[in-house]
N, C-alpha and C positions, 0 to 999 in steps of 0.2 A: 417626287423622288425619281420615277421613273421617265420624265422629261429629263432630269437632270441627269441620268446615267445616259441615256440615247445623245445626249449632245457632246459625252463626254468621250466616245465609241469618235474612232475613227471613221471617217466618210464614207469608205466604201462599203463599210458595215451599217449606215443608217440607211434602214428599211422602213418605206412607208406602206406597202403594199409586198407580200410576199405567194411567189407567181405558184400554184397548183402543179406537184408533179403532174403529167401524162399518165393518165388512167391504167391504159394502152397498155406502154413501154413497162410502167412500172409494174404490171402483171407477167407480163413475160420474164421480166428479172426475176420477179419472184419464183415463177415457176422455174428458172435458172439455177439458181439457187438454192432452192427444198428440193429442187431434184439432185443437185450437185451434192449437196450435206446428206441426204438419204442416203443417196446411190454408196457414199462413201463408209457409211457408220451402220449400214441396213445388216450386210452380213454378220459382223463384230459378235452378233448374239450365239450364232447358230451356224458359224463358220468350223466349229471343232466337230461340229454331232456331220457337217458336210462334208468334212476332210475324211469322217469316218466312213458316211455312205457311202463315198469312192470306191472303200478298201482299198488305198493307197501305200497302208504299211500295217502290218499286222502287231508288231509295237503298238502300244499306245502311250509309248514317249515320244513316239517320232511326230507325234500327232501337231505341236507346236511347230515344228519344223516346218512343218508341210503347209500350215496355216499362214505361216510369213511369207511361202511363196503368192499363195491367194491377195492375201490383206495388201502386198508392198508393188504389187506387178501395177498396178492402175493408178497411184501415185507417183509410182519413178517415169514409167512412162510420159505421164503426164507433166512429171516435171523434163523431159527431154522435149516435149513438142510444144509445150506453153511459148516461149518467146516463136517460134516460130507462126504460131496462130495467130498471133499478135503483128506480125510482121503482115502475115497475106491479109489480117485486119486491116492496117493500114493502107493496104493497095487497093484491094476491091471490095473496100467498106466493110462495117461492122453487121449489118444487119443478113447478108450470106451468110456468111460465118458463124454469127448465133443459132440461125436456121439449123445450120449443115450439123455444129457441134448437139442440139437440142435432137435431129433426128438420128447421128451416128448415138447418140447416148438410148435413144429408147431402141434402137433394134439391137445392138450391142450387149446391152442390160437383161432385154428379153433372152438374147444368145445364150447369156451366163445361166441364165435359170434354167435351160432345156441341155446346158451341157451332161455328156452323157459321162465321161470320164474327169478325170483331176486336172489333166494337161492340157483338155479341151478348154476347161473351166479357163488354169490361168491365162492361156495364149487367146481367150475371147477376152476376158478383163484387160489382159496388155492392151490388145488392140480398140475395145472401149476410151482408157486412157489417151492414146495415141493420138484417134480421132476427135476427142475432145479437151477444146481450151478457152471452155466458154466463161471461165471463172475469169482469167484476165483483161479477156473483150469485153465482156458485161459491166468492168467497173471503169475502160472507156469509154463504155458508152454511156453509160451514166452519169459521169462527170460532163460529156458533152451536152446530152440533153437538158441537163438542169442549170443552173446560174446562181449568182450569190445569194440571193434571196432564200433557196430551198435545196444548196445544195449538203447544206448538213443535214436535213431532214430525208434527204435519199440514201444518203450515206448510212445511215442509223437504219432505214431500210432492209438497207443488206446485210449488214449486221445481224438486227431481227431475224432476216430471213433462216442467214446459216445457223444462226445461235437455236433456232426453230428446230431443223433441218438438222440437227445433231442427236435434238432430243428424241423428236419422232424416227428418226431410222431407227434406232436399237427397238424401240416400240413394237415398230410393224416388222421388222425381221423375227421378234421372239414371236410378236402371234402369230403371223401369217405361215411360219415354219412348219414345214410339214404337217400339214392338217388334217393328211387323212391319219396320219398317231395321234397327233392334238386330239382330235377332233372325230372318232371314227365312227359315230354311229350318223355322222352330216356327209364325211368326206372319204371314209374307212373302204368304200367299193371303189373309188378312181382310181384305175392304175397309169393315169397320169402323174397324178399327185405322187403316189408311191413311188414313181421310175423317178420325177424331178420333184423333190422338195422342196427346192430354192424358191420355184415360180412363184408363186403367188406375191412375195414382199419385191420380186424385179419385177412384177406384172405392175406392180403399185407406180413404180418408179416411170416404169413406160409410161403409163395412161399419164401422169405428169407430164414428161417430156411432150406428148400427143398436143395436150390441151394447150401447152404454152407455143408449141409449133404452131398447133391450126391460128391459135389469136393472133401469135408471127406474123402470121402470114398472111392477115388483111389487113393487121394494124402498125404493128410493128415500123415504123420512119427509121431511113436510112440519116446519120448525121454525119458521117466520112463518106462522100459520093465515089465511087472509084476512079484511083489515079491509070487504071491501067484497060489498054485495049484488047487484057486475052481474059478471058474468059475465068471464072473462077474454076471449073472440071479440070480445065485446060492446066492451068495452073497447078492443082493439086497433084495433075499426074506428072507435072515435070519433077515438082519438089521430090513425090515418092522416088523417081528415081535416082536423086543426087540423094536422097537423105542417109544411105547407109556412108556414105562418101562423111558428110559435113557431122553424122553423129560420129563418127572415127578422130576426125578434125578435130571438133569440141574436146571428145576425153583424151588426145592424145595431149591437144593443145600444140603449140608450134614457136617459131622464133617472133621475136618482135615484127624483123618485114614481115616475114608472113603475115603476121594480127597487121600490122599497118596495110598491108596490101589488098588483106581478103575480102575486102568490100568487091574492087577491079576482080580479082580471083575467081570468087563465087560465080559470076555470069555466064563463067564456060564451064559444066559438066566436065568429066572425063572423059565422057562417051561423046563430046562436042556438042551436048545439048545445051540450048541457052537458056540460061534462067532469064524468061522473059520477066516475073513478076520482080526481080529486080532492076532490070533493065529498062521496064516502063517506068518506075521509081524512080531513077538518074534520069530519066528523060525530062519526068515532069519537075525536077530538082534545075534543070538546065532551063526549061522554059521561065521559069521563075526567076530566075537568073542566081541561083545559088548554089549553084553546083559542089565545088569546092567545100563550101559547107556544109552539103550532106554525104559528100564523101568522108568526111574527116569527122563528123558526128558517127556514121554508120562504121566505121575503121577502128574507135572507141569504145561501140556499144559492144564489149564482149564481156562474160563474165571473169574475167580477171583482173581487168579497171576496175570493173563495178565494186567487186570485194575487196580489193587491193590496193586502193588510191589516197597514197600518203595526204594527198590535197582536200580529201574531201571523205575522210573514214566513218560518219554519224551512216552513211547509205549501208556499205558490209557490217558495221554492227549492229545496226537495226536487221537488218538479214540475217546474222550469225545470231544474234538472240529471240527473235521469231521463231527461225525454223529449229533450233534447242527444245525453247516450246511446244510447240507443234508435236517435235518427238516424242517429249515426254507424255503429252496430252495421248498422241496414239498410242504407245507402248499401253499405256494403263487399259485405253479402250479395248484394248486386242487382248494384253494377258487376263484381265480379269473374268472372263469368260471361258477363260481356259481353266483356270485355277480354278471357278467356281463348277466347272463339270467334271475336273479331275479327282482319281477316288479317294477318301481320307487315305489308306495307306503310304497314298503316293505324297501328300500334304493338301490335296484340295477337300473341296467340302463335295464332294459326290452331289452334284446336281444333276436331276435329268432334265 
């Protein structure tokens, strides 16, 4: 029965032999990705008792308030520089980028745990998110290094990993929280612990990030070689300067020529700076001799096609009902933490 199902399987689908993910690669993902799902669901436990230690409002209604600035700064960011990440992926290869994203996230993360005030806290989380888009490169890279054989078995992977990576953050945020209260006859004399509570569950996160950097960094194969002749530093610093410009661009959004033209557009700064990382992109589009076509490819990739495209709508409602999801899933992870520390009189159940 089982010969007979196998011949009955389209061709590209019959596997005689199926090829071993990379040991390597597929460890650094991992560590990608439990650090990514941590980093995101780690505070959730112990982000109201943190909003408190601030003394950022002496309400303790406001206390919610002031937690949606923590919880939503390192997601929106993150959703503003993800395609962008994605883009210098594709110029000067995947495996920088992963590096770069794996090390801004562990000093960043360490950042958040030693902030001293509330506004410190959010403006290091922003900037964590900012510098970090390793959740999108990681799943092309992974689609490159694998093949048909094993490429649902990496898929399922990453899945694992975050589905992992959901469960343990909250975990190790509610232990690791404040330890010298937890814990005071081990941790009760630190007054490191007491000035920074957070440390120890973004310590966790670090040493993560760490371990999957150093393996990075001797194992880790490039499978996008880069199309471009500047430099990835190089690169980063030109973007930072156009990027308050092109995030303006994005949410204002603009007329049709302009979305047709802003591929050409984009290349010259206001200040006359050249975005070289797309300008060596058209170049290696021209050698190839397709130019024309990654003009008119790159003139469409904007999110207003993408959501909006009478031709091809299955792409925005799989996006418009994912990220639905998504919300409702965080909404719950962030208020019930709140409700479960807020005092019966107020409707919660008084949890310390």
């Amino acid at each position: 029965a089982g010969a007979t199902d196998k011949e009955n399987l389209p061709k590209k689908y019959r596997h005689d032999k199926i090829t071993p993910l990379p040991k390597a690669q597929s460890f650094v993902l991992v560590c990608i990705l439990l650090a990514e799902a941590i980093n995101v669901t780690q505070l959730f436990p112990y982000l109201a008792f943190l909003v408190e230690h601030f003394h950022v409002s002496d309400n303790p209604k406001d206390t919610g308030y002031y937690m949606g600035f923590v919880a939503s700064t390192f997601m929106f960011m993150q959703f503003l520089s993800a395609s962008w990440w994605g883009r210098l992926s594709d110029t000067h290869g995947r495996r920088p980028v992963l590096l770069l994203g794996l090390a801004c996230n562990a000093i960043f993360t360490t950042l958040f745990g030693l902030a001293p005030n509330f506004w410190t806290a959010v403006v290091v989380r922003g900037i964590a998110g900012l510098a970090n888009g390793n959740v999108g490169v990681a799943k092309s890279y992974l689609r490159e290094f694998t093949d048909e054989t094993n490429q649902a078995k990496g898929f399922s992977l990453m899945s694992l990993c975050w589905g992992g990576g959901v469960i343990l953050g909250p975990i190790l945020g509610g232990l690791l929280y404040d330890l010298s209260g937890q814990y005071p006859s081990a941790f009760g004399s630190s007054s490191l612990l007491q000035r920074f509570p957070a440390l120890p569950p973004c310590l966790v996160v670090s040493l993560l990030c760490v371990v999957g950097f150093t393996v990075g960094l001797r194992h880790l194969s490039e499978t996008r070689p880069s199309k471009s002749n500047v430099t990835l530093m190089a690169a980063l610093s030109i973007s930072a300067r156009q990027l308050p410009q092109k995030l303006t661009a994005c949410l204002k959004g603009g007329s049709k020529q302009q979305q047709g033209n802003s591929f050409n557009n984009e290349n010259v700064g206001e200040d006359g700076d050249v975005n070289l990382v797309q300008m060596d992109s058209l170049a290696h589009d021209e050698e190839k001799g397709d130019s024309k076509e990654g003009e008119v490819s790159a003139s469409k990739a904007n999110w207003r096609n993408i959501l909006f495209n009478r031709e091809d709508p299955a792409t925005g409602i799989c996006i418009a009902a994912y990220s639905s999801m998504r919300a409702m899933a965080i909404m719950i992870d962030e208020c019930i933490p709140l409700w479960a520390k807020t005092s019966v009189e107020a409707g919660g159940l008084a949890f310390e």
